[in-house]
ROMI-425868 format. One line per 3 residues: number of its first residue (from 0); for each residue x, y, z of C-alpha. Coordinates in pm, 1 decimal. Layout:
ROMI-425868
NUM	X:Y:Z; ...
This chain:
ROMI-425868
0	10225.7:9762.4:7749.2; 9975.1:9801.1:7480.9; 10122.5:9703.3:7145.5
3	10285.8:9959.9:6986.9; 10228.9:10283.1:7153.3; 10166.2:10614.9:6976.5
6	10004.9:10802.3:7220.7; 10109.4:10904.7:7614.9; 9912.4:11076.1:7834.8
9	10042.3:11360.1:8124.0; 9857.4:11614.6:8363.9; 9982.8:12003.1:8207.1
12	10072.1:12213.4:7976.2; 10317.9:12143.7:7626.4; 10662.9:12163.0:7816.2
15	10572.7:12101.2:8116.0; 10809.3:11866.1:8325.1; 10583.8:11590.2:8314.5
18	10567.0:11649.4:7912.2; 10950.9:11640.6:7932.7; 10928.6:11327.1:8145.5
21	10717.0:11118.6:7869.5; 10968.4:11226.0:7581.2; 11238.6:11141.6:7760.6
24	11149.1:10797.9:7812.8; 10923.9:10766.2:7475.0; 11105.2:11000.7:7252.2
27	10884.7:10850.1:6985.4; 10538.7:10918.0:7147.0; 10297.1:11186.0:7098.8
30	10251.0:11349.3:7397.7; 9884.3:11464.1:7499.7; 9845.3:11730.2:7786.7
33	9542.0:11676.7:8043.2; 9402.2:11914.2:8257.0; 9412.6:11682.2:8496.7
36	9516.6:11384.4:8734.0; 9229.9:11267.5:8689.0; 9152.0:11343.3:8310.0
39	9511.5:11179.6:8234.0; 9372.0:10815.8:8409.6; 9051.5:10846.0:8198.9
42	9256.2:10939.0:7884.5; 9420.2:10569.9:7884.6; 9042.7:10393.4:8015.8
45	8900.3:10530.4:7689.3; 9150.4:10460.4:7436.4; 9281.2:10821.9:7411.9
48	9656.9:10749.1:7478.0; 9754.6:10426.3:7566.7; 10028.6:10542.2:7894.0
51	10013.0:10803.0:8135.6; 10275.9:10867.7:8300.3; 10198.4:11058.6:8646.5
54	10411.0:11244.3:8904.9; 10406.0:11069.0:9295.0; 10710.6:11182.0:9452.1
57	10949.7:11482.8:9445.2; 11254.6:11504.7:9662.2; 11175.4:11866.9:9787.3
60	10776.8:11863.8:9812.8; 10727.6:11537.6:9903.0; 10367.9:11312.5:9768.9
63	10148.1:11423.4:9483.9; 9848.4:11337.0:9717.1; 9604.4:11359.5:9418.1
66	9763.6:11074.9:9232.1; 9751.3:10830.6:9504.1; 9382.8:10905.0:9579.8
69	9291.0:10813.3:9224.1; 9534.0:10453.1:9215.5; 9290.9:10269.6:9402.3
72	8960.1:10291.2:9192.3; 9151.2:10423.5:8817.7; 9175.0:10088.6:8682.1
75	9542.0:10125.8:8561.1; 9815.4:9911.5:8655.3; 10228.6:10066.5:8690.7
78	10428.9:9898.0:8449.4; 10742.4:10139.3:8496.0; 10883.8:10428.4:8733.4
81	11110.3:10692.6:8609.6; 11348.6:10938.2:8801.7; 11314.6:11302.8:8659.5
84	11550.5:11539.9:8724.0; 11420.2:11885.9:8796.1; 11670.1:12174.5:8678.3
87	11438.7:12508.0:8631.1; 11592.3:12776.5:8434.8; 11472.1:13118.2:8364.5
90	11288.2:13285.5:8058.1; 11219.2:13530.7:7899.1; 11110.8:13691.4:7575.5
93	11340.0:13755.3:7295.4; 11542.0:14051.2:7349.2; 11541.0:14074.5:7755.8
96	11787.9:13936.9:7999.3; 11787.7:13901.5:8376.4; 11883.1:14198.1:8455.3
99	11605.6:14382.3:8293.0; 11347.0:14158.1:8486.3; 11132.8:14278.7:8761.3
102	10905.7:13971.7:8730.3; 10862.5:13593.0:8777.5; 10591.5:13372.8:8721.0
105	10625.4:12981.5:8795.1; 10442.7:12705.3:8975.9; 10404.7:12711.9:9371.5
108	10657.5:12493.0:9423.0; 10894.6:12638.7:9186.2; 10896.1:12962.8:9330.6
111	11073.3:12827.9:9690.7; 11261.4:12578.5:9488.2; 11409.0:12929.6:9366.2
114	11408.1:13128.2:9596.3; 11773.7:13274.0:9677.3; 11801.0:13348.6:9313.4
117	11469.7:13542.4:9299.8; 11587.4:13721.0:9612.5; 11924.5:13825.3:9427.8
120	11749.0:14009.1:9142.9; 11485.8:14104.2:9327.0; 11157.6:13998.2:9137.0
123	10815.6:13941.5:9251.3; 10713.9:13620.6:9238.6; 10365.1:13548.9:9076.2
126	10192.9:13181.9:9104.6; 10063.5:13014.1:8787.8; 9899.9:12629.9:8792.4
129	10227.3:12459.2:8647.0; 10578.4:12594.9:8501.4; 10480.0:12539.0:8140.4
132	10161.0:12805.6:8149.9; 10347.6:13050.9:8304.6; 10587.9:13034.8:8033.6
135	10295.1:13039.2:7758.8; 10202.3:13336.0:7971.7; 10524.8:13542.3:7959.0
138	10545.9:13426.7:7529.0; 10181.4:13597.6:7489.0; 10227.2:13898.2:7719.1
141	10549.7:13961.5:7566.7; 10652.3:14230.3:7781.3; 11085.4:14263.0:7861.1
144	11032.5:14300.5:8272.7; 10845.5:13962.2:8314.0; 11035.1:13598.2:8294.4
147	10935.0:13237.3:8403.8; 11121.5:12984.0:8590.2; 11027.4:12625.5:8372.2
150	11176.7:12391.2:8152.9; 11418.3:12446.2:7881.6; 11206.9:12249.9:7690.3
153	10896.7:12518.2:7770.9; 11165.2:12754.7:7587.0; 11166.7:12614.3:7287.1
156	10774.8:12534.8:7263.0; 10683.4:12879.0:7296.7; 10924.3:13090.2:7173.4
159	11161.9:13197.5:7519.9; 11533.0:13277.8:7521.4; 11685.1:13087.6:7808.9
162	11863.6:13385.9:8052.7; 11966.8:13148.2:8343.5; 12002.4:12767.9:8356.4
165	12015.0:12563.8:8672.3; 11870.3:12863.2:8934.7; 11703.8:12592.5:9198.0
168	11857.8:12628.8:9538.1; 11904.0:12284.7:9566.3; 12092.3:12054.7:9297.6
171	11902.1:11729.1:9420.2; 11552.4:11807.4:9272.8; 11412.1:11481.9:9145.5
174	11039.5:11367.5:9049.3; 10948.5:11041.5:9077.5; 10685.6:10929.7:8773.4
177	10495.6:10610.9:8782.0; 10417.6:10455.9:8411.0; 10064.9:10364.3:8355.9
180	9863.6:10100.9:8122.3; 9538.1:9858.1:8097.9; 9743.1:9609.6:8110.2
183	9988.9:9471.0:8385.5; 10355.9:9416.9:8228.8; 10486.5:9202.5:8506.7
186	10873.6:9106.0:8430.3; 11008.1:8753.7:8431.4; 10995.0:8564.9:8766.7
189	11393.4:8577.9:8675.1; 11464.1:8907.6:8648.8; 11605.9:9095.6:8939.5
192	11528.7:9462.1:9083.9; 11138.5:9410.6:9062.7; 10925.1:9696.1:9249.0
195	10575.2:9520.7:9329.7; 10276.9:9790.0:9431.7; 9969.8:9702.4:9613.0
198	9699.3:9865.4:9810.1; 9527.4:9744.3:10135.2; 9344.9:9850.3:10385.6
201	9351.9:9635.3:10785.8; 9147.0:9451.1:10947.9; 9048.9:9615.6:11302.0
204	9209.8:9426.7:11492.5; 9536.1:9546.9:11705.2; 9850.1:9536.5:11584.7
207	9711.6:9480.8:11208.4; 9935.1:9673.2:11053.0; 10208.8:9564.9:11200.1
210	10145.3:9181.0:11194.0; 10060.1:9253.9:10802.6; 10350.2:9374.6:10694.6
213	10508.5:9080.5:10911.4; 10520.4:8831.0:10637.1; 10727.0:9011.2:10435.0
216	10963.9:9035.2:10700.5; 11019.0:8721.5:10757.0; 11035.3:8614.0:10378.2
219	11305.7:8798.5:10336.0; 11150.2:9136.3:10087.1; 11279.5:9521.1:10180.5
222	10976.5:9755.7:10186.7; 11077.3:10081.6:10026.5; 10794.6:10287.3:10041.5
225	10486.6:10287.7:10301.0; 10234.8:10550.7:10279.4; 9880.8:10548.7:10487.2
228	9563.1:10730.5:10337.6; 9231.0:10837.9:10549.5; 8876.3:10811.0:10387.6
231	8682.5:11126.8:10395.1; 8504.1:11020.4:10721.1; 8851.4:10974.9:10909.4
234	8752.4:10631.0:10937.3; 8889.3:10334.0:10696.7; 9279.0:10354.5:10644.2
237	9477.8:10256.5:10358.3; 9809.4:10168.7:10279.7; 10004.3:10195.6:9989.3
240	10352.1:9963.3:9995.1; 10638.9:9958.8:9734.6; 10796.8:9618.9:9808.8
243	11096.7:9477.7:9643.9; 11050.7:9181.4:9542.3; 10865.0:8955.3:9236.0
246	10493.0:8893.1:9323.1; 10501.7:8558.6:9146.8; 10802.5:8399.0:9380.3
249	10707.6:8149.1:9593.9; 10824.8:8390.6:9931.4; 10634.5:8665.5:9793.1
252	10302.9:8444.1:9757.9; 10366.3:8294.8:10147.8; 10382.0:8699.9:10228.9
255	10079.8:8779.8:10060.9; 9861.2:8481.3:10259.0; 9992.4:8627.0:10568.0
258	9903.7:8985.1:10468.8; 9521.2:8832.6:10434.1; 9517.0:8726.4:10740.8
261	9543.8:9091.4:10841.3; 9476.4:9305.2:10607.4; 9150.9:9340.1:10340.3
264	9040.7:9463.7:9973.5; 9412.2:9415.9:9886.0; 9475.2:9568.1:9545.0
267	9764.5:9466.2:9318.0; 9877.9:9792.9:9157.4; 10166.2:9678.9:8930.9
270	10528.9:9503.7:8908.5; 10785.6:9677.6:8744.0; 11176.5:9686.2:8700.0
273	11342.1:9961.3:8956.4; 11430.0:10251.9:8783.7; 11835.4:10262.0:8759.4
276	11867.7:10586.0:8913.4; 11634.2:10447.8:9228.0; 11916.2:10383.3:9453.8
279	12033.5:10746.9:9382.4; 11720.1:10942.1:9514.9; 11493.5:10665.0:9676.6
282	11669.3:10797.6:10068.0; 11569.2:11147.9:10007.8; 11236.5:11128.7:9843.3
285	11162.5:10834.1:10166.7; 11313.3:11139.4:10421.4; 10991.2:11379.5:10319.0
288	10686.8:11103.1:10354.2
């Protein structure tokens, strides 16, 4: 990690959940919203904030496909996860409650997340590009019939009474973040509960995949995570692998040699410790890829 951070990166708006990710982890870091994915990678290239920390998984919607597009070519190495729980409540302006509501703005994957509860008072839903503008929305429009489903922290940014805490139909709601830097943080060879990432695409040759991901079989490291990717001409696939395990062990190093046999362009992404809560929400996130 770059030397005393000040400044962390995230794709949204001011209260968004990624925003609420980065202070709860860095309490003590300026936050500084992107527009996007994309824009939050070149944010820590060029010495703008020096983390980002991006959205990959969520237990209910599955990937964040854009994220894992930009990993291979954004220059940034993982140097933590975190395990955000999602609990959306409802908002409105200052003087409303639910009852008087006949509206709803929120994200598009908010809106199913919530759906029995928008069903029981009967709103109509309205999409917005993340939860945290359609809460800056409701603040400026300022009209008693129209509420949001974001954070509690969007409340308190722009000005919302909470009127309902905890409406998701499903209690489980969990993003997973990867932490971002110039700079590799690998942990001591000693420590245990290390999460190495790489990229790779095979050789074509058959069986590659398979006889890649051999060697770390047979040294003894659990894959947790295996996703493939298709270039835009349907032709080149890659592979992105969560492995447990340190890269600088001896085993790991005799899986990596076979893994060259078999695979190419293999990218080192990052080794980090596992987040605490991984054991917690790793099965259901893995039950939606």
């Amino acid at each position: 990690m770059s030397q005393n951070p000040k400044r962390i990166a995230f794709q949204g708006t001011y209260g968004a959940y990624s925003d609420l990710a980065c202070r709860t982890v860095f309490p003590d870091l300026e936050t500084i919203p992107c527009n996007s994915f994309n824009e939050a990678f070149q944010a820590v290239q060029d010495d703008k904030a020096d983390l980002a920390m991006i959205p990959v998984d969520n237990t209910i919607a599955g990937r964040v496909a854009d994220v894992h597009t930009l990993m291979p070519d954004g220059e940034l190495f993982i140097i933590g996860e975190h395990f955000q729980p999602i609990r959306h409540a409802l908002l409105g302006v200052k003087g409303t409650s639910k009852e008087m509501l006949s509206h709803v703005h929120s994200h598009i994957h908010a809106l199913p997340q919530c759906r029995k509860f928008i069903d029981s008072l009967k709103l109509k839903a309205h999409i917005h590009a993340d939860t945290a503008g359609a809460a800056e929305e409701v603040a400026k429009r300022g009209d008693i019939a129209h509420g949001a489903l974001a954070s509690t922290l969007a409340a308190e940014i722009y000005g919302l009474d909470i009127l309902a805490e905890d409406v998701q139909d499903k209690q489980l709601n969990t993003t997973r973040f990867l932490i971002l830097s110039q700079e590799p943080e690998i942990p001591e060879e000693h420590e245990p509960n290390v999460i190495t990432s790489l990229i790779f695409e095979v050789r074509n040759i058959p069986a590659a995949l398979y006889k890649s991901l051999g060697g770390f079989a047979t040294n003894g490291f659990n894959i947790v995570k295996l996703e493939s990717y298709i270039d835009e001409n349907f032709n080149a696939a890659q592979f992105y692998v969560d492995i447990e395990g340190h890269p600088e062990s001896a085993a790991f190093c005799r899986a990596l040699e076979e893994l060259g046999f078999y695979a190419k362009d293999v990218k080192f992404l990052g080794a980090y410790p596992a987040h605490p809560s991984r054991k917690v929400y790793t099965n259901n996130i893995g039950e939606i890829d």
